[in-house]
C-alpha atoms as one frame of an Amber mdcrd trajectory, in Angstrom:
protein
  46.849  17.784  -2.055  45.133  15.325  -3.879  46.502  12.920  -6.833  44.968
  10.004  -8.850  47.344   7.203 -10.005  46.331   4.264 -12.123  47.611   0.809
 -11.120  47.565  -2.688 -12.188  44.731  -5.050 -10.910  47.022  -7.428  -8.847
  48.260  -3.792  -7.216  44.758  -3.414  -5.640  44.338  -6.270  -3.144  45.654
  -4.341   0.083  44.282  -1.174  -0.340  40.967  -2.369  -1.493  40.633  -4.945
   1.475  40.653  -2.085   3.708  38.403   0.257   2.079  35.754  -2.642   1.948
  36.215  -3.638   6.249  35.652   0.583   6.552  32.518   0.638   4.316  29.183
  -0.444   6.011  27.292   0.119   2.663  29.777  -2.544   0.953  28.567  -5.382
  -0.209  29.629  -8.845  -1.359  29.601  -6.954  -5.205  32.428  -4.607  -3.888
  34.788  -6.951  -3.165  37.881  -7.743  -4.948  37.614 -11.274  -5.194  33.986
 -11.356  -6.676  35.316  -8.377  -9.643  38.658 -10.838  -9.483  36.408 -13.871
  -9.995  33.730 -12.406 -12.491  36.355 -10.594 -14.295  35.228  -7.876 -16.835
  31.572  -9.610 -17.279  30.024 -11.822 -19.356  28.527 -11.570 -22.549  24.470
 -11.422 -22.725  21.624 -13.216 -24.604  20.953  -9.913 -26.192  23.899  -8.350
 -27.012  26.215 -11.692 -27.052  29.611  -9.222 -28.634  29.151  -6.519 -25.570
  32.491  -7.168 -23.838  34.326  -6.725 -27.081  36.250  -3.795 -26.694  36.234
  -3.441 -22.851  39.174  -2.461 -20.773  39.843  -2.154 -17.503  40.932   1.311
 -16.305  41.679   1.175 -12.047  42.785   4.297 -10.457  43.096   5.155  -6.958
  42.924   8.426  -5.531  45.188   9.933  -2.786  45.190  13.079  -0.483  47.717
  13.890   1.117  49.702  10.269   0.549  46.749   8.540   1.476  44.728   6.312
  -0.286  40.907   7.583  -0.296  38.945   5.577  -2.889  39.295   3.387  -5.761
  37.537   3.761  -9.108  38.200   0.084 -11.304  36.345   1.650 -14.255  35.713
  -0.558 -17.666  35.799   1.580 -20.937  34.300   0.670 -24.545  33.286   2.752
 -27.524  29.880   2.821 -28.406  29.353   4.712 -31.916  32.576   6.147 -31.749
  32.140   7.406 -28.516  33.763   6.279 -24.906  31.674   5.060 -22.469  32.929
   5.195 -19.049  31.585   2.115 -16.490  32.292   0.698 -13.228  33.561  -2.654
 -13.236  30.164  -4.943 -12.491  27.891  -3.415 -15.529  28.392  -6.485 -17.325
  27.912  -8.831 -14.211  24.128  -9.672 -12.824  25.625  -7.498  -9.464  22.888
  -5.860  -7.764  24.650  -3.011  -6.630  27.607  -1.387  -8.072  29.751   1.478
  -6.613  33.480   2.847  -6.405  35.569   1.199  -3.539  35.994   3.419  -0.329
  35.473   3.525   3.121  35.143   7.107   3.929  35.614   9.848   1.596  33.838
  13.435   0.744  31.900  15.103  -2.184  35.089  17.056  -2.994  37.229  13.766
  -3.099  34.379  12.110  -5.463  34.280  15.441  -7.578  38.133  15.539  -8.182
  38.078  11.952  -9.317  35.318  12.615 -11.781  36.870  15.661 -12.968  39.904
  13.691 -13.442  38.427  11.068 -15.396  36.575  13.512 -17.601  40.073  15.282
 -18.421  41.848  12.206 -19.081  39.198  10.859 -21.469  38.081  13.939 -23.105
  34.809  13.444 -24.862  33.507  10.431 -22.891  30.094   9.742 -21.277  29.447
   7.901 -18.003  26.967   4.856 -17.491  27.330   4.395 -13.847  24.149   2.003
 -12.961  22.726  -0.018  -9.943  24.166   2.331  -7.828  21.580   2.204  -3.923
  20.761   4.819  -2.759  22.020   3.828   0.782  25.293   4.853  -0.291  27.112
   8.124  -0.378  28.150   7.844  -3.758  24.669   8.284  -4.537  24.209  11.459
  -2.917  27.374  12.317  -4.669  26.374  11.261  -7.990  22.793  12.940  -7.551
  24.486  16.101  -7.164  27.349  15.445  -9.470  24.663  15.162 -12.594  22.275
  17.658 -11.624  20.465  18.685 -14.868  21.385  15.771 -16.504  20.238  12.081
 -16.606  18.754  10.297 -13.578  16.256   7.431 -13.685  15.126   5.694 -10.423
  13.927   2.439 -10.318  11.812   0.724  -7.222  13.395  -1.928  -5.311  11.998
  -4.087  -2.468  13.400  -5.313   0.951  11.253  -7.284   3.403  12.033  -5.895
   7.291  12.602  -9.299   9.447  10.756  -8.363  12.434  10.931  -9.923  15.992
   8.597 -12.025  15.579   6.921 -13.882  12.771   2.727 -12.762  13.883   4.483
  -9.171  13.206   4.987  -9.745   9.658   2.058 -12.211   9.194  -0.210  -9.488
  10.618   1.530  -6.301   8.249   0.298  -8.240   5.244  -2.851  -8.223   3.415
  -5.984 -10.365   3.891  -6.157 -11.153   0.774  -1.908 -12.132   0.946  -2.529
 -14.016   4.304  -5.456 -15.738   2.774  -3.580 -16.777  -0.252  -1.086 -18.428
   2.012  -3.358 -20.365   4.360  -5.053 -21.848   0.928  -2.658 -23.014  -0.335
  -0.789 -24.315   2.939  -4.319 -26.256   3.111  -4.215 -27.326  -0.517  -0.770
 -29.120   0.291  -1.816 -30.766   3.616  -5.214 -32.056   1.306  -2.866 -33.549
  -0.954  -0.785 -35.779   1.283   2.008 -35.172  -0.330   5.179 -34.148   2.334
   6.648 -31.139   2.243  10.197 -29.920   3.784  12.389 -27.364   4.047  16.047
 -27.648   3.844  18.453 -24.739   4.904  22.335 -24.249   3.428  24.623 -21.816
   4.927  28.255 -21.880   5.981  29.163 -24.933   3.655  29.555 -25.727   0.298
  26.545 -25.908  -2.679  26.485 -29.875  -3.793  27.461 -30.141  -7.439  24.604
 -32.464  -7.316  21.743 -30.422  -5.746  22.957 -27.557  -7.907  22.369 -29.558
 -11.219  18.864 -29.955  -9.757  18.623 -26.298  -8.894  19.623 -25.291 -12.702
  17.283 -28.091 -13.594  14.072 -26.128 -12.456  15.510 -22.879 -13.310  16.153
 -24.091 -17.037  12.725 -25.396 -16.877  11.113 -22.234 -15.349  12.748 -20.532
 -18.140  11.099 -22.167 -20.855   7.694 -22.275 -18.937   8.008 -17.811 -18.477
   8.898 -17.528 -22.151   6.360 -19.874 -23.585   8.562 -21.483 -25.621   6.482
 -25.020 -27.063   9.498 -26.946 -27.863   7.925 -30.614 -28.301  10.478 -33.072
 -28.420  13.234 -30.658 -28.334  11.794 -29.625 -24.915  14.119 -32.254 -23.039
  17.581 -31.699 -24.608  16.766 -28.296 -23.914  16.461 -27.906 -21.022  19.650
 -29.922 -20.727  21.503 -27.651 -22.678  20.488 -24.595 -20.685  21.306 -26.421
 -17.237  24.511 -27.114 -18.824  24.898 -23.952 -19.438  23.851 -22.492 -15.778
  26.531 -24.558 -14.471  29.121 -23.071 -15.893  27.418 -19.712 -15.013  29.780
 -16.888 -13.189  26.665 -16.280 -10.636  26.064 -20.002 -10.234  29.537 -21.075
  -9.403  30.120 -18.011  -7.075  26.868 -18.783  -5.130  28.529 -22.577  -4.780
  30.670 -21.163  -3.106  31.132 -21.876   1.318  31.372 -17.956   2.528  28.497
 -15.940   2.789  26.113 -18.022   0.897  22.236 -19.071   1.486  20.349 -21.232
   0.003  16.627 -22.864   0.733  14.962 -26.039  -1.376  11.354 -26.756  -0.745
  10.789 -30.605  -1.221   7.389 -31.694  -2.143   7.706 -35.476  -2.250  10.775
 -36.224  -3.540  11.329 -33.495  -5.712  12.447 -29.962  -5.423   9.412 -27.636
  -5.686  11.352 -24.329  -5.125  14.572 -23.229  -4.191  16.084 -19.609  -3.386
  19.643 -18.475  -3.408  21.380 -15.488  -2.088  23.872 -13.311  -0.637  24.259
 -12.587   3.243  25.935  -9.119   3.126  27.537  -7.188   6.379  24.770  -5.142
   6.558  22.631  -7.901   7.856  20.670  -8.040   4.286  20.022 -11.533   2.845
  20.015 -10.465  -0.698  17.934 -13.211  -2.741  19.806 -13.527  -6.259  17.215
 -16.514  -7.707  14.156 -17.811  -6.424  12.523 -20.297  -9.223   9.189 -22.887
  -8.753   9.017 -26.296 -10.446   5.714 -25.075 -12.289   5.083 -28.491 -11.688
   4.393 -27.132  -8.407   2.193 -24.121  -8.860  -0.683 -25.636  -7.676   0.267
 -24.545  -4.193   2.305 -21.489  -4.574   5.452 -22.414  -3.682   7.102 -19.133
  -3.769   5.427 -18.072  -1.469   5.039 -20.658   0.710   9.157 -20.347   0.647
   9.215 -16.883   1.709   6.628 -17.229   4.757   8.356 -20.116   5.829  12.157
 -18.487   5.388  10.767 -15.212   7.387   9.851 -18.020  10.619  13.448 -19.465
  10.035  15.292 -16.281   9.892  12.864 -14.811  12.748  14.244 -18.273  14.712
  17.731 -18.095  14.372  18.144 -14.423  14.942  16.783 -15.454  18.235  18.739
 -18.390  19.421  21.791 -15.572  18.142  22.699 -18.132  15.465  22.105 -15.488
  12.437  21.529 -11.736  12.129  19.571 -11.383   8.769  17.027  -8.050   9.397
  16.061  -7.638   5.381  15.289 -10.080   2.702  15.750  -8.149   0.225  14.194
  -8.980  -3.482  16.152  -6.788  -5.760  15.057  -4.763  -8.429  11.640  -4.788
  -9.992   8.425  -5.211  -8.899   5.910  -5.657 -11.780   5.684  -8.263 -14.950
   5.105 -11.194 -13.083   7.040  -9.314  -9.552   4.296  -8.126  -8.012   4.364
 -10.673  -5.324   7.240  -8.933  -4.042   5.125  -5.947  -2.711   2.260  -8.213
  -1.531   4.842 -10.418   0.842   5.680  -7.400   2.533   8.011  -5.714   0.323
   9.056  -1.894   1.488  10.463   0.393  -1.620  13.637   1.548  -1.757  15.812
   2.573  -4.977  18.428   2.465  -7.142  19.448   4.833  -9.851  21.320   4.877
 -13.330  23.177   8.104 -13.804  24.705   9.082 -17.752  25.390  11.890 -19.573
């Protein structure tokens, strides 16, 4: 027998806790105290009024007294009509998915069904969801005949050894590389690397982080600002800081981070996520165009491959995917040429 029951956020912790230890697929965007932390969202540059109107719906579904998944849905009416959404759509989450360690297409259906009775003439938006996971199998079968749009994604295999990936690449990649490695050396300038992991993000090297990424920003949009350039750019590092993504990738657990010095500034830096699945997910990876001279990007990337390769060795890390997210054209492309092997996620609405 099988039963839905809604329940209070702060009702949630113990149940969800165990669904996420049983779920393999689960990442650091399914657990409770990242949807705890980032709340219902944020608002967007483009649609700055979107969380108006959102509430939280959470139900949890049982059969036979036992707790088999948990769906914390966020509803709004858009033109008069309900839209139904999992609770991440208005976060920058990668991946977004119900909470649940093991359940079957008949569990999934009778939650759906359930949801559709409740809310009557609603639609679903259910977005970002990978197609590693069963609730996309689910959903694929769920909305047959209806809509389904697939979008390209890219993860980098971490091989054994660093000559693997080197060799898997292009010529015209590798020879990129070794360019601009040599343009660097030419230039006498030093370079390091700096690795972050296991500790805390520096309020200070963070400010210098959203410093380049404000920067970047302006440089991607070609906005000419003059003398306004400067406060700026402060303004939208001020505003980065007190970003939901920023100050949850501060954060000590689970946490990576890279800078590329050139000198004594930062020429690049990457952030991400280390999920259970041995995936480093990289969230932000932005270049002091400063910099672009010698490709830092990329230069980042071949050198974080040899560090990852490293450590996985001396059994100090287990990272076998960098993975680069959604998107691979408009400026993305180099996430193909370093490597990159497609994989999707899908949007499903009716």
């Amino acid at each position: 027998m099988r039963e839905v029951v809604e329940k209070r956020w702060d009702e949630l912790p113990a149940i969800w806790h165990s669904f996420y230890d049983g779920n393999p697929t689960a990442t650091t965007f399914q657990t409770y105290e990242f949807h705890t932390f980032t709340g219902k969202g944020k608002p967007y540059q483009k649609d700055l009024f979107r969380l108006i109107g959102v509430r939280e719906w959470n139900l949890v579904l049982y059969r036979d007294g036992e707790a088999v998944a948990i769906a914390p849905l966020l509803l709004k009416k858009r033109r008069g009509r309900l839209i139904v959404y999992l609770r991440g759509h208005f976060t920058v989450a990668d991946q977004i998915d119900f909470i649940y360690a093991n359940w079957s297409y008949d569990d999934f259906k009778f939650l759906m069904d359930y949801i559709r009775e409740k809310l009557g003439n609603a639609s679903f938006f259910l977005d970002r969801i990978s197609e590693r996971t069963v609730t996309c199998q689910y959903l694929k079968q769920y909305f047959a005949g209806k809509h389904i749009e697939e979008y390209d994604c890219f993860s980098i295999p971490v091989p054994e050894n660093y000559d693997e990936w080197w060799n898997s690449l292009s010529r015209s990649t590798r020879r990129s590389i070794v360019k601009h490695r040599n343009r660097l050396e030419r230039s006498n300038l030093d370079c390091s690397f700096r690795y972050i992991y296991g500790e805390e993000l520096s309020r200070s090297l963070c400010r210098q982080f959203m410093w380049v990424y404000a920067d970047r920003f302006l440089v991607k949009n070609r906005f000419n600002l003059g003398l306004l350039r400067r406060p700026v750019i402060w303004a939208l590092r001020a505003y980065l800081m007190r970003d939901q993504m920023t100050r949850w990738m501060c954060r000590k657990d689970g946490n990576f981070h890279v800078v590329m010095h050139i000198g004594d500034e930062i020429a690049c830096f990457l952030s991400g996520l280390i999920f259970k699945d041995k995936r480093l997910m990289i969230e932000r990876m932005k270049i002091n165009t400063k910099f672009a001279w010698c490709s830092p990007g990329y230069l980042m990337v071949s050198e974080l491959m040899r560090y990852a390769i490293e450590q996985n060795r001396a059994g100090t890390m287990d990272i076998r995917e960098l993975d680069l997210s959604q998107g691979g054209e408009n400026g993305m492309e180099y996430k193909r040429a370093l490597g990159g092997q497609v994989y999707h996620n899908y949007v499903f609405y009716d």
